[in-house]
N, C-alpha and C positions, 0 to 999 in steps of 0.2 A: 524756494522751489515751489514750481504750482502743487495744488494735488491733484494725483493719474499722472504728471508727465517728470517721465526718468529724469534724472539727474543727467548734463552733457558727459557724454559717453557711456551710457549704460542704459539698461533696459537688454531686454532679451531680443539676442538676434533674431532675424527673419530669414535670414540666407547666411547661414552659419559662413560657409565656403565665399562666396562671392563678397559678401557683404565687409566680413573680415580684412578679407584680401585688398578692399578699397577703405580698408578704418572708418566702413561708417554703421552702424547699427540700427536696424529699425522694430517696433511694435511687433509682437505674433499676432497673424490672422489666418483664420483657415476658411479653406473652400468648402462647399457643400461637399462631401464624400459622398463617393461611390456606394451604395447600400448592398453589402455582398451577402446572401443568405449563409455563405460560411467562408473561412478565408483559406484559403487553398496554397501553396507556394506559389501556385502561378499570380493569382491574384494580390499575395502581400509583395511579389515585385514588384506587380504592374500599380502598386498604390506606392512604395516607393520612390519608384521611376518618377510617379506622375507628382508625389510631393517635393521632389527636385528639381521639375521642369519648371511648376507652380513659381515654385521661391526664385528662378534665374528670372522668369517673367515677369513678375513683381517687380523685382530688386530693378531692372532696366525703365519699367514704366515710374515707376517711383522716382528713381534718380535721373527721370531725363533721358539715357545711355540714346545716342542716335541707334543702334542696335536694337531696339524695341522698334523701331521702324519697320527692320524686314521681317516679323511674324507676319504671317499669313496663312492662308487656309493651307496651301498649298504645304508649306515647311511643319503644319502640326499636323496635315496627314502624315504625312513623310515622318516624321515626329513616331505618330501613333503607331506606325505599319512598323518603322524599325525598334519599339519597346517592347508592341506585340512578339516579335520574333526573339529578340532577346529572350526576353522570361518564358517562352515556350522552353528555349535552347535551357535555359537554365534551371526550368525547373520541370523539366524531363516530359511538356507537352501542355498542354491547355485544353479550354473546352468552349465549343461555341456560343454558350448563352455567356460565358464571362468576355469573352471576344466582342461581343454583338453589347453587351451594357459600357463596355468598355469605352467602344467606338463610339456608341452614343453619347456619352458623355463626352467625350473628344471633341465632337461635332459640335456642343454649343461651350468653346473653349472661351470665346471672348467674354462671353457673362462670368463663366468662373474667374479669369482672370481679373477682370476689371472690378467684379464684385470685391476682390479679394482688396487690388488697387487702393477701393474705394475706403477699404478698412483699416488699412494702413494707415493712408489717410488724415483720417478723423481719429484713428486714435494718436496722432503727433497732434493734432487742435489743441492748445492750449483750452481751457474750463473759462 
């Protein structure tokens, strides 16, 4: 076995759900986080929400899936506006400056993603 890279079949999942469900396992990498002055129930969903969306994103660009094809701006606004409303609904309201950092951070999704891609990545390169 090299060293740094799992043994076949093991290492720590990346998309616990999806990944499993296709028996295949990848490296943990994480995205730049959201920097919240304090985490509110609105905002621990909408970091949630957003580290589940992260990992189906990943897991598709990674493995190939032709389903990584149809992201686009369009389905991760659509994405953002129905998480925003969710975790409103669910945690009895929101506030504009977590709405407005939220969004922005929505808006440069493809750097997060592919950042994240990229990490995966290199941590499967063999040494």
């Amino acid at each position: 076995m090299l060293h740094g890279v799992p043994p076949r079949g093991g290492g720590i999942p990346f998309a616990c759900a999806i990944l499993l469900g296709l028996g295949v396992q990848a490296p943990t990498a994480r995205a730049a986080e959201i920097a919240w002055d304090r985490i509110s129930p609105f905002q621990g969903c909408l970091a949630a929400g957003l580290d589940k969306w992260l990992e189906v994103q990943v897991d598709t660009l990674t493995n190939e899936d032709p389903a990584s094809w149809r992201i686009d701006d369009r389905a991760v606004a659509a994405w953002t506006i129905d998480a925003l409303a969710a975790c409103k609904a669910k945690a009895g309201g929101g506030d504009e400056a977590t709405e407005s950092r939220f969004t922005k951070y929505m808006a440069q999704w493809r750097r997060h993603v592919f950042e994240l891609v990229e990490n995966v990545r290199q941590q499967g390169k063999p040494d």
